[in-house]
C-alpha positions in Angstrom: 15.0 64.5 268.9 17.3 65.3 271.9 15.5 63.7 274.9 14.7 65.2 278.6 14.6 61.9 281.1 13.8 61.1 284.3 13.4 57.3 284.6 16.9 57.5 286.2 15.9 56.3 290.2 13.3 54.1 290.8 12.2 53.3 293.9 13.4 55.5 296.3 11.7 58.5 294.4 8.5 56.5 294.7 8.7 57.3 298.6 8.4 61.3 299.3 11.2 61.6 300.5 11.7 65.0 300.0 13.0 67.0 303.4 13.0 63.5 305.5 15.8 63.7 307.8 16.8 60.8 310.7 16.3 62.7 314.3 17.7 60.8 317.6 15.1 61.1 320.0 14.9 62.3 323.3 14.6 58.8 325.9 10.9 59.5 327.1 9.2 60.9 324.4 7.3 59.5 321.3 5.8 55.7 321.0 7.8 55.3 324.2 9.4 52.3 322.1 11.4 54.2 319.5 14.7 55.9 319.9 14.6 57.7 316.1 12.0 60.0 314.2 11.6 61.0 310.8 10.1 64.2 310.4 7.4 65.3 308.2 7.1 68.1 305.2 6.0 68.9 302.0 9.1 70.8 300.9 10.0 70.2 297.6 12.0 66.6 297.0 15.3 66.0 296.1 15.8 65.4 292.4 15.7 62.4 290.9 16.4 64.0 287.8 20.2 63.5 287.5 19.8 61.7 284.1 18.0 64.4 282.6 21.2 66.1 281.5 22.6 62.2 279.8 19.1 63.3 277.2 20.2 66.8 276.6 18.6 69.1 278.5 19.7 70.0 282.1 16.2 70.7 283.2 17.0 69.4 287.4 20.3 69.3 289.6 21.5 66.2 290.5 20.0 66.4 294.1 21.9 65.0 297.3 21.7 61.9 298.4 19.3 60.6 301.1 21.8 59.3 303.3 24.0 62.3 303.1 21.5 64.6 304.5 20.1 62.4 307.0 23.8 61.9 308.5 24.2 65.8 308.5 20.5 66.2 310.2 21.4 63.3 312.7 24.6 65.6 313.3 23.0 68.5 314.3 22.1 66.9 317.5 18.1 68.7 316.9 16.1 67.0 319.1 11.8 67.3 319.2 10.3 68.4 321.9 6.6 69.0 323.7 4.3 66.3 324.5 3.0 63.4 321.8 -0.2 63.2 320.1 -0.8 59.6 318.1 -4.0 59.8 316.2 -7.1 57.4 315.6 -6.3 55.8 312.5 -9.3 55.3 309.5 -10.1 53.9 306.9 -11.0 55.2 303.5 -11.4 51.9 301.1 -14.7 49.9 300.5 -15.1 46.5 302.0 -12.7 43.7 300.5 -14.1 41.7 298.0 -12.8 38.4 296.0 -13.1 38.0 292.3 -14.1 34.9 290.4 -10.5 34.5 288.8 -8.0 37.2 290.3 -7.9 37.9 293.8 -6.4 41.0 296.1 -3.4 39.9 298.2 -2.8 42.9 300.3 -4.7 43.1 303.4 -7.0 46.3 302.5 -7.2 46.2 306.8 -3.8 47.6 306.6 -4.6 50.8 304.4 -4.9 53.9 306.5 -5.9 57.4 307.1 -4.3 59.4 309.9 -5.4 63.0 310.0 -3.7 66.2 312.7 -4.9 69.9 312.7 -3.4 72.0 310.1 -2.2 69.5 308.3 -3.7 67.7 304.9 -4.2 63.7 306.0 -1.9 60.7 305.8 -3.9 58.4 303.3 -1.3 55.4 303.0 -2.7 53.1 300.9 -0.8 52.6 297.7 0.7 48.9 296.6 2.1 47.9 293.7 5.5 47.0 291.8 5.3 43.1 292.3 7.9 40.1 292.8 6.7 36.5 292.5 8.1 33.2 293.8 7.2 30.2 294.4 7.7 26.5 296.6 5.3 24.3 295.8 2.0 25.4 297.8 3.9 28.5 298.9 3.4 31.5 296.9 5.3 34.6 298.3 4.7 37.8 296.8 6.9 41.0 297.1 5.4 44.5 297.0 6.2 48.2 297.7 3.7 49.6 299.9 2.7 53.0 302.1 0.8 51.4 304.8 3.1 51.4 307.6 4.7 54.8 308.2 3.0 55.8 311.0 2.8 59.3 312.0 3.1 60.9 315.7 2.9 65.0 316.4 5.5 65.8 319.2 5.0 69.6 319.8 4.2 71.3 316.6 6.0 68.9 314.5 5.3 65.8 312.8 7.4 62.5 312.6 7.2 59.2 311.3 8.1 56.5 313.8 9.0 53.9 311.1 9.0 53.8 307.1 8.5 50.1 306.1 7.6 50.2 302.3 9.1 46.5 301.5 5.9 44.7 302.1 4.8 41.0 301.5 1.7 38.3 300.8 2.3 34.6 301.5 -0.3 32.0 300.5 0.6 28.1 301.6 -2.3 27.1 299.4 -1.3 27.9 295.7 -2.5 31.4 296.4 -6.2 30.9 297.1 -5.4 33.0 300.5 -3.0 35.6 301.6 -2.0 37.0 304.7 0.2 39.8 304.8 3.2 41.7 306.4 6.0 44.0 305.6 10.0 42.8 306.6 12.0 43.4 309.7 14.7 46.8 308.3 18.3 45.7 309.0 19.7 45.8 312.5 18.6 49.2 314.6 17.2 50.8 311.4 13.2 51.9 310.8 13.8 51.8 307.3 12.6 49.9 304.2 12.9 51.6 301.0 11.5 48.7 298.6 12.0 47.9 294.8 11.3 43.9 295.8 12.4 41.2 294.2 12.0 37.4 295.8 13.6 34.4 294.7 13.7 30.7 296.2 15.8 27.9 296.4 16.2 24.3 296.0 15.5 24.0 299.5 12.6 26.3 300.0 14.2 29.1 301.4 12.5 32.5 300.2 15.0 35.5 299.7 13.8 39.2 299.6 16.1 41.9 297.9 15.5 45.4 298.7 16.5 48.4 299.1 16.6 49.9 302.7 18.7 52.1 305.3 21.3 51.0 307.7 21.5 52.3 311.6 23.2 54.7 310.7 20.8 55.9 307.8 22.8 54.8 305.0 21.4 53.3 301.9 22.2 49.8 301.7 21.0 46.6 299.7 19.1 44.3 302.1 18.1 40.5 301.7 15.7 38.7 304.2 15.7 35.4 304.3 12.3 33.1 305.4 13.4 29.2 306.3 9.7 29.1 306.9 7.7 29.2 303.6 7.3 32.5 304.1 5.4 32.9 307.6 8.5 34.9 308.9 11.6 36.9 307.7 14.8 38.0 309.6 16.4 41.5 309.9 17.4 42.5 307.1 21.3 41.3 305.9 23.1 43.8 304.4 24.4 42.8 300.7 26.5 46.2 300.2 26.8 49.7 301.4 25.5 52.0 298.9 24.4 55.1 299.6 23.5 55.9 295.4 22.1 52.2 295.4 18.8 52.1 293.5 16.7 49.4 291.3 17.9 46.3 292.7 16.9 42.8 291.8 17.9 39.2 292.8 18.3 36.0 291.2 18.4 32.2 292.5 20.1 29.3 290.7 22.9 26.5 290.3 26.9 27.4 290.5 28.1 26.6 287.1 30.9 24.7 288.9 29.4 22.9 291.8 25.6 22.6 290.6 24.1 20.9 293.6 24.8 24.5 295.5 22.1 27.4 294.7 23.9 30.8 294.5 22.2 33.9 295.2 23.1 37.1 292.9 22.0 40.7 293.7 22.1 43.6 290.8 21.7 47.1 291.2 22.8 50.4 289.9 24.6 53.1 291.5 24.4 56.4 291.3 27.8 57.7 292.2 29.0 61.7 293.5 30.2 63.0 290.2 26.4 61.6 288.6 27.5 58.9 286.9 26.5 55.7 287.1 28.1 52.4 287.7 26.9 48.9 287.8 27.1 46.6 290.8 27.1 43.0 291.3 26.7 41.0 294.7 27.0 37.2 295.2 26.7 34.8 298.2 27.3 31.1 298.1 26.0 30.3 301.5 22.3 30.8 301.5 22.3 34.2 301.9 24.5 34.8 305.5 27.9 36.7 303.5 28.2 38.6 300.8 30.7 39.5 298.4 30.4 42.5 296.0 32.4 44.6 293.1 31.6 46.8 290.0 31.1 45.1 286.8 30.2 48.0 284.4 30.8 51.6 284.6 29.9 53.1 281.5 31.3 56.7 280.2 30.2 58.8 277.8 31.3 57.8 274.2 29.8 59.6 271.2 25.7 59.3 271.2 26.5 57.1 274.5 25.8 59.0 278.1 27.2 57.6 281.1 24.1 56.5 282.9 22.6 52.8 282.7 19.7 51.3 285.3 17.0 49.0 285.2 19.0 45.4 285.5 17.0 42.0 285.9 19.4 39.0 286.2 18.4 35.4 285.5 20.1 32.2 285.9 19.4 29.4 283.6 18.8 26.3 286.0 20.3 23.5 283.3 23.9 25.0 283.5 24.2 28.2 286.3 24.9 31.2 282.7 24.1 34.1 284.6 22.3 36.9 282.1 22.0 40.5 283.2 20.4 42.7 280.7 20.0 46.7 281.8 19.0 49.8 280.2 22.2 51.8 279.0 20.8 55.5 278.4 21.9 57.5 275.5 21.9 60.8 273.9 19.1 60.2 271.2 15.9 59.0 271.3 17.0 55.0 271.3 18.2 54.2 274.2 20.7 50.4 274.7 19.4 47.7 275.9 23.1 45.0 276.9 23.3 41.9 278.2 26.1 40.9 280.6 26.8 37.0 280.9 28.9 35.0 283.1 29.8 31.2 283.1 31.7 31.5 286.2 29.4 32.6 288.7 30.3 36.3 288.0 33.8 36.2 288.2 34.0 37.3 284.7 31.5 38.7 282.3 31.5 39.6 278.7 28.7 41.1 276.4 26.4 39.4 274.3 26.5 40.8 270.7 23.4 42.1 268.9 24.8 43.7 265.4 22.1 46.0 264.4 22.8 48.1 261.8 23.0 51.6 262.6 23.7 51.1 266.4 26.1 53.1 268.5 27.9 49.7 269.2 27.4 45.9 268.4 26.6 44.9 271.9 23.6 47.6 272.3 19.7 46.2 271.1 18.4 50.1 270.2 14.8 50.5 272.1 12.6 53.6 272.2 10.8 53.9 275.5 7.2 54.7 275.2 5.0 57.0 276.7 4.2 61.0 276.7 6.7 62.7 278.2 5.0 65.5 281.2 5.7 67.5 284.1 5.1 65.6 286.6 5.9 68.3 289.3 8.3 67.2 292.1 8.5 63.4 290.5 10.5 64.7 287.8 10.3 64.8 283.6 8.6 61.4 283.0 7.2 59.1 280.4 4.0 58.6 281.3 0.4 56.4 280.7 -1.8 58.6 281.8 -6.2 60.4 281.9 -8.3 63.0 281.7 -7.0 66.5 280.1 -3.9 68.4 280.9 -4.2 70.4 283.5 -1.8 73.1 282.5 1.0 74.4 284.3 3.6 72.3 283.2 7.2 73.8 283.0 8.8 73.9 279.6 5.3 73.6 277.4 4.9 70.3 278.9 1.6 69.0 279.6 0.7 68.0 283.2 -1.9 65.5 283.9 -3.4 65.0 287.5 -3.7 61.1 286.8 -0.9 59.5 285.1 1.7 56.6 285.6 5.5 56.7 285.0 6.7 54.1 282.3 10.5 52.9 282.0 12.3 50.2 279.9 13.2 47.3 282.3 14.1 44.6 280.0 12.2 41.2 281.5 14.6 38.0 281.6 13.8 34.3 281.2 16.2 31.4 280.7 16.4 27.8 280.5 18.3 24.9 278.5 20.2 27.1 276.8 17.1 29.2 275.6 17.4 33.4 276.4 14.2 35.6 276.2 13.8 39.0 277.1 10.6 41.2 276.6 10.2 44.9 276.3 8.1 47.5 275.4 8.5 49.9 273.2 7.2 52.8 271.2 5.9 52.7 268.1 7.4 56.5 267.2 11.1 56.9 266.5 11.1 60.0 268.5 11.1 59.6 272.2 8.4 61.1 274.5 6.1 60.9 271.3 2.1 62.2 272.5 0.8 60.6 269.6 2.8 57.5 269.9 1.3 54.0 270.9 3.6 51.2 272.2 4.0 47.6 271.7 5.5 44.2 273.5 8.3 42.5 271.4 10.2 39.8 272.6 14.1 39.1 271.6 14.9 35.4 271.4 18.0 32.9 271.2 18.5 30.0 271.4 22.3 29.5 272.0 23.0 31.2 274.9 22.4 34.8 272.7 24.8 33.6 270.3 22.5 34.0 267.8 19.1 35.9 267.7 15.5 35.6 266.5 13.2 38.1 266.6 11.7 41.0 267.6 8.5 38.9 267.9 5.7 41.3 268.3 3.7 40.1 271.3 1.3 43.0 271.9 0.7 45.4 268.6 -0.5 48.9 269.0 -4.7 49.1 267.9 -7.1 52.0 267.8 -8.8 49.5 270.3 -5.6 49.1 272.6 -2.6 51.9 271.5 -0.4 51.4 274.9 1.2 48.3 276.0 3.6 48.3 279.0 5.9 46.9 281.9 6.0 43.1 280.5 7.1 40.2 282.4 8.3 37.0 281.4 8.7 33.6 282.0 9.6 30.7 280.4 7.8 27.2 281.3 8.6 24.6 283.2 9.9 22.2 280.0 11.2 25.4 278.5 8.8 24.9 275.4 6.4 27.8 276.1 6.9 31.7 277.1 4.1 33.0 279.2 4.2 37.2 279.2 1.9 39.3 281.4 1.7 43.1 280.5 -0.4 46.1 281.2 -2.7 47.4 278.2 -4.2 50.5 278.2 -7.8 50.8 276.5 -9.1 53.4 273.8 -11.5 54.8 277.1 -8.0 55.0 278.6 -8.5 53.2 281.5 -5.6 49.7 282.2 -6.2 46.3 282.1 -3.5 43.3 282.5 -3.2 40.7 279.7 -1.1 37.7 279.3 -0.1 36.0 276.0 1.2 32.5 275.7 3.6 31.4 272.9 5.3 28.1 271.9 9.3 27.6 271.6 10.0 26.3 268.4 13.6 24.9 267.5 15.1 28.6 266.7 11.6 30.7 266.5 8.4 31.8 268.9 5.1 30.8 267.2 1.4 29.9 268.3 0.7 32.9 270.1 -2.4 33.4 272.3 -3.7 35.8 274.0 -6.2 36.3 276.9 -7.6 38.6 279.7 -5.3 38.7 283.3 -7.3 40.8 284.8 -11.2 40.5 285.5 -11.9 44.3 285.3 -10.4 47.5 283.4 -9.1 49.9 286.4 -8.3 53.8 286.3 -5.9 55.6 287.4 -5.5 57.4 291.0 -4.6 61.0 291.2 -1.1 61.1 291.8 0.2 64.5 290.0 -2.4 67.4 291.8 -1.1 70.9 291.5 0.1 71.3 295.3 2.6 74.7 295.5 5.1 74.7 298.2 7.3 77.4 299.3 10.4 77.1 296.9 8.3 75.2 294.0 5.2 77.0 292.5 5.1 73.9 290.3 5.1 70.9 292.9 2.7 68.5 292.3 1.8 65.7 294.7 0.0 62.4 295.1 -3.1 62.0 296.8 -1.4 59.6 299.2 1.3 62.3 300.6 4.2 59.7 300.9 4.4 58.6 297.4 5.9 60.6 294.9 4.3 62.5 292.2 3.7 60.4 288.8 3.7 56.8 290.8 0.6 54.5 290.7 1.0 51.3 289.1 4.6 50.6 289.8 7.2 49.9 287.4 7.4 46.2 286.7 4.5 43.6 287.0 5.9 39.6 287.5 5.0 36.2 286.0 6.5 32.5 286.9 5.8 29.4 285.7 4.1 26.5 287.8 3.1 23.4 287.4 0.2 24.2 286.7 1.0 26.7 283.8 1.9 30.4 285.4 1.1 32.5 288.3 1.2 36.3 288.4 0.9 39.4 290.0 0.3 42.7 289.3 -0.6 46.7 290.6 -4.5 47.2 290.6 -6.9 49.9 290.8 -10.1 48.8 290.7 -11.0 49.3 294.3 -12.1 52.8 295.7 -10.3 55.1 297.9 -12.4 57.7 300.0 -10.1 60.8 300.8 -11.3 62.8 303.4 -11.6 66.5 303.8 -9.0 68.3 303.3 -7.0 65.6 300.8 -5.8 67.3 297.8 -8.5 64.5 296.2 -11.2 64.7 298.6 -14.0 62.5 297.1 -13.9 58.8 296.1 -11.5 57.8 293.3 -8.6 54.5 292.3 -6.3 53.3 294.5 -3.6 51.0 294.0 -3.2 47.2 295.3 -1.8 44.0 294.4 -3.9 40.9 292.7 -2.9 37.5 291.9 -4.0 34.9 289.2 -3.3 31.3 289.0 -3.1 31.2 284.5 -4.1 27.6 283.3 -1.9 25.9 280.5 
């Protein structure tokens, strides 16, 4: 089956970013305080869909780049005019509440409703897509989140003054209670993009990842740095200059050469001019103040092999620095690769673990068949998806379209330690991607030499009548290395999502003793994030009830787990609270909305 895919960006197509161009301001006018504006539109977005031709089917352009169009806008010298009009902002959720076990760690205070005549409201209150770390009592969590773009009218026009979607919890009691924030963009920028990913070192520095702009409105890689457990961050420091940077993700551990030093490692792919894609690789050896960068895999198309490859999550094994980068490579049939890059040199040289399945393109690819339906989710792209309730109809191409649904991709989750290398996946349980009557299961590949040799798949999570879908796993290995801990989403037969976690014992060269229980306290549905919304140009836009997330995006696209001393922490997306959209919403009425809960897992 010849395969139309859009799980090519990540993050920046969860922000709506479609039309959003950097003004310079007028001095007097808007917030008094800032100098640059983003206006506001529900034109259609750019595509994210650039992949979609590496699976067959040229259904989208390749889109421009962000950066590109802002630095044209900014170039046009436009400037807003009229007088400035902030509004009151409201609130739509239901009082905060704690649960016995599993607790919400973004402030609900922060959600928000900002509303202007003839125009539909600002509902920003969506967080998911977590990062966990820990220092001892110090539990910082990393988040994207929609809660702090506010909006000002200037004329007849509408403008955001900042966009800050890289957003954080901090607990400094083991995570019984949270406050919250969102980090400082890089110098003279009002721009966070997300995709978060936190790490720690030896010393108890916390380290942020993300993506973000630059002053100039360039996309960049950013990491803040907290010397305070977390209470604050600086400016962003920019890792590398990418204006195709997306799905970036950072990793903490010994130099292989000097182990008393903790080097920092940021991946990411890159989506380059010609819409191919290239693999990037960052390193800094001095807590974080320089950076040095280069490409370390640009794939091209080979036979059933397409040139584009995303989704990396690098480890570091803390008993001898190996550096292990496993990423999606996309292909041309329905199995797409998952590789593994490794280093023993602190990413001065790499080579590829070897799998050897028989009937791969390659030796070095582990074959993996993304779950999910794939739909029309409008202007998010062709997407796998979880998703509820009936198809609405109108989908382009005979594909369904449902109002509430969830993107899935395959980011292989990474764990290491004493020479032991685990990654978890999920996977369909159809050969054919895109597969409506397929369910999907958790299976864990295991070795433990280094991926010299390799055990496996372990099924984790099998597909039931009960429980068909099971998606976005994390993984983590314990603290003596002799237990795996995996969180994962599970969707039910009445189709709403809960979180489980299972717990399994490492065993010379196999997994065994698996056990599974609840992570979650509550099943949750899903928010209404496809609607049917026309715009001119695009009878078949859809959009999500909160206006500044893209279409198809609810519960995020990874979920995290570490291990503690006192077994395993984790976060996760959530919906069981309520959102009340006002009048003149897309989803007026009371539905899900999306935050971020914690749970401390016992041993």
């Amino acid at each position: 089956m010849m395969k139309i895919s859009t799980t090519r960006r990540s993050c920046r197509c969860h922000i709506q970013l479609a039309g959003i161009l950097a003004l310079t301001l007028s001095a007097g006018i808007a917030e008094a305080q800032t100098t640059k504006l983003i206006p506001v539109t529900d034109a259609p977005p750019f595509s994210d869909d650039a992949s979609v031709w590496a699976k067959g089917l040229n259904l989208r352009s390749a889109g421009n780049q962000l950066g590109n169009t802002i630095r044209t806008a900014v170039a046009s010298g436009t400037q807003p005019t009229g007088p400035v009009k902030t509004p009151a902002m409201s609130k739509g959720g239901n009082p905060h509440a704690v649960d016995v076990s599993d607790i919400q760690i973004n402030d609900p205070n922060l959600d928000n409703i900002q509303t202007f005549d003839g125009s539909r409201p600002f509902e920003e209150s969506t967080q998911s897509e977590t990062s966990v770390t820990q220092s001892g009592q110090h539990v910082l969590v990393g988040y994207n989140s929609s809660a702090n773009a506010p909006v000002v009218k200037i004329g007849s026009s509408l403008f955001f003054t900042r966009l800050l979607f890289s957003a954080f919890s901090v607990s400094h009691d083991g995570g019984t209670t949270w406050n919250s924030g969102f980090l400082p963009p890089p110098a003279g920028s009002i721009v966070t993009l997300g995709d978060p990913s936190v790490g720690v070192d030896r010393a108890g520095n916390f380290y942020y990842a993300s993506l973000a702009l630059d002053s100039s409105f360039t996309g960049v890689i950013a990491v803040n740095k907290s010397t305070d457990h977390g209470n604050t961050f600086g400016a962003g420091t920019v890792v590398a200059v990418d204006n195709g940077s997306d799905k970036d993700w950072l990793a903490v551990g010994p130099d292989p050469q000097t182990p008393s030093r903790d080097n920092l490692y940021v991946t990411w792919t890159s989506f380059r001019p010609d819409n191919s894609t290239q693999l990037w690789f960052a390193k800094s050896t001095d807590g974080g103040a320089t950076w040095t960068s280069k490409m370390i895999f640009a794939p091209s198309i080979s036979g059933v092999m397409s040139n584009q490859l995303t989704f990396s999550n690098p480890v570091v094994d803390p008993s001898n620095g190996r550096l292990y980068i496993p990423f999606l490579h996309f292909s041309f049939i329905d199995a797409d690769m998952i590789r593994v890059l490794v280093s023993d040199d602190a990413g001065a040289t790499f080579h590829f673990l070897a799998f050897h399945i028989p009937g791969a393109p390659d030796a070095f690819g582990y074959p993996n068949v993304t779950p999910g339906e794939l739909v029309d989710c409008g202007s998010g792209g062709f997407r796998n998806v979880l998703h509820q309730g009936s198809d609405v109809g109108g989908g382009q191409f005979g594909l369904a379209r449902y109002v509430h649904a969830t993107r899935l991709v395959t980011q292989p989750a990474a764990a290491a330690d004493r020479g032991r290398f685990l990654f978890a996946f999920q996977t369909s349980t159809s050969p054919f991607f895109g597969d409506p009557t397929a369910g999907s299961e958790i299976n864990i590949l295991y070795s433990q030499d280094g991926g010299a040799s390799w055990s496996g798949p372990t099924k984790v999570a099998a597909s039931t009548p009960n429980d068909r879908q099971h998606v976005h796993p994390t993984i983590t290995l314990g603290q003596n290395g002799n237990s795996v801990f995996i969180g994962y989403y599970v969707q039910q037969s009445d189709t709403r999502l809960r979180t489980d976690v299972a717990t399994l014992h490492v065993d010379g060269n196999h997994l065994g003793q698996l056990s599974t229980q609840p992570l979650s306290t509550t099943a949750f549905d899903l928010t209404p994030s496809n609607i049917p919304f026309p715009v001119v140009g695009d009878l078949f836009n859809t959009t999500n009830y909160d206006r500044v997330i893209a279409a198809c995006y609810d519960i995020g696209e990874y979920m995290s787990i570490l291990s503690s001393d006192k077994g395993a922490i984790a976060a996760w997306g959530d919906n069981r609270r309520t959102w009340t959209s006002p009048p003149g919403s897309p989803a007026a009425g009371v539905h899900a909305q999306a935050d971020v809960f914690f749970r401390t897992i016992a041993k």
